[in-house]
C-alpha positions in Angstrom: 120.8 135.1 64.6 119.7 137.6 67.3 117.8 136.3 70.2 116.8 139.4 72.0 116.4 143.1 70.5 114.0 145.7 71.2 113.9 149.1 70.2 114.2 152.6 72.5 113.2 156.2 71.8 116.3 157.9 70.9 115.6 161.5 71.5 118.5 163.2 70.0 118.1 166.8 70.8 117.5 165.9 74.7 120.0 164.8 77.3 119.8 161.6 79.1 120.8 162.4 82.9 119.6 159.1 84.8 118.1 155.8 84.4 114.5 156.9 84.6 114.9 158.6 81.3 116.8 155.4 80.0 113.6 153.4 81.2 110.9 156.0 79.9 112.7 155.6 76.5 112.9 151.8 76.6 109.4 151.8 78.1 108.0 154.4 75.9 104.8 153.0 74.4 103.8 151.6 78.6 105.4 154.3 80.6 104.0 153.1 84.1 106.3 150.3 83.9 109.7 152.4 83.9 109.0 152.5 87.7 108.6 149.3 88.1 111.9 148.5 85.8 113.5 150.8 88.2 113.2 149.3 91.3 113.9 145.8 89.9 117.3 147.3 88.8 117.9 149.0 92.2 116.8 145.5 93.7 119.0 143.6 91.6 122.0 146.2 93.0 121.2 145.2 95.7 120.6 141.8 96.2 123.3 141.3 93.3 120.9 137.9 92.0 117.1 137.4 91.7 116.0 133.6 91.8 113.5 133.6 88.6 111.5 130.9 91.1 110.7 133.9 93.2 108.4 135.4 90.7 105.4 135.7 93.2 107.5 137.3 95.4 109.1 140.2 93.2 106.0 140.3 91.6 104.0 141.5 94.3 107.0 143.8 96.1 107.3 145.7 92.6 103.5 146.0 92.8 103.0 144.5 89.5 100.8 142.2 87.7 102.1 139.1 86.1 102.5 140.3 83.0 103.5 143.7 83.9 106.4 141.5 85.6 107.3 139.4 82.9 106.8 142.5 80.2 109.2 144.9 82.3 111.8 141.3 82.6 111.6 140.9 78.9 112.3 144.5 78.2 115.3 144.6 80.2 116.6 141.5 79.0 116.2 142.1 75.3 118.2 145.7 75.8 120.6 144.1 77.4 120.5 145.2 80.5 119.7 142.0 82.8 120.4 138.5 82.0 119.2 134.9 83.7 122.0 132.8 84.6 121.6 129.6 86.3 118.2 130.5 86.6 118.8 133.7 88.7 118.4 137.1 87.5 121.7 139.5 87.5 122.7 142.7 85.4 124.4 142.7 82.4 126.7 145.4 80.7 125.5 144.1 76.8 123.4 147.2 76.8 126.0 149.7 78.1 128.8 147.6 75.6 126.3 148.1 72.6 125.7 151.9 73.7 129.7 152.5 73.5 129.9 150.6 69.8 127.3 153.2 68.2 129.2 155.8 70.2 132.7 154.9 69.1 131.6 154.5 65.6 129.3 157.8 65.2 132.7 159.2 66.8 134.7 158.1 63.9 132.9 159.5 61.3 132.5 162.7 63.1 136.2 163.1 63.4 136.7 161.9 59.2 133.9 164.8 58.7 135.7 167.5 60.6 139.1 166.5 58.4 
């Protein structure tokens, strides 16, 4: 049973060149917070691991409510793209693993098609 999912705008016709548009599509329906997902990734670069007991803290240096916080967390998480461990925030390469899957599987019927 799958814990975490959400669902992202796939525009197919556009190109994806950075991680904002990543975000805006993952964030579609509350665009404002693709900003604030942005600098949490960028922090957690950074910083390498977020302590999830230092809500307050991140909260108020991404300039974001409480639920904005929590919403943009969730988000992340359920792409795949952060993980807790040990009750510290860190990136996770599920989302970029699950992108190469559809890729390498689209890919495969391409190539049977052009046969």
């Amino acid at each position: 049973m799958v814990k975490y999912e959400t669902t992202i705008k796939l525009k197919a016709r556009e190109r994806v060149p950075d991680l904002r548009t990543i975000l805006e599509n993952l964030f579609y329906r509350k665009p404002a917070l693709s900003k604030k997902a942005e600098k949490l990734i960028y922090l957690l670069i950074e910083r390498k691991r977020i302590p999830d007991a230092q809500w307050a803290a991140m909260q108020k240096e991404l300039g974001a409510t409480h639920q904005e916080y929590y919403t943009t967390l969730s988000k992340l998480r359920d792409a795949g793209m952060i993980t807790k461990s040990d009750g510290e925030w860190i990136m996770s390469e599920q989302f970029g693993n699950r992108c190469r899957e559809m890729a390498d599987i689209w890919g495969s019927f391409i190539m049977r098609w052009r046969k």
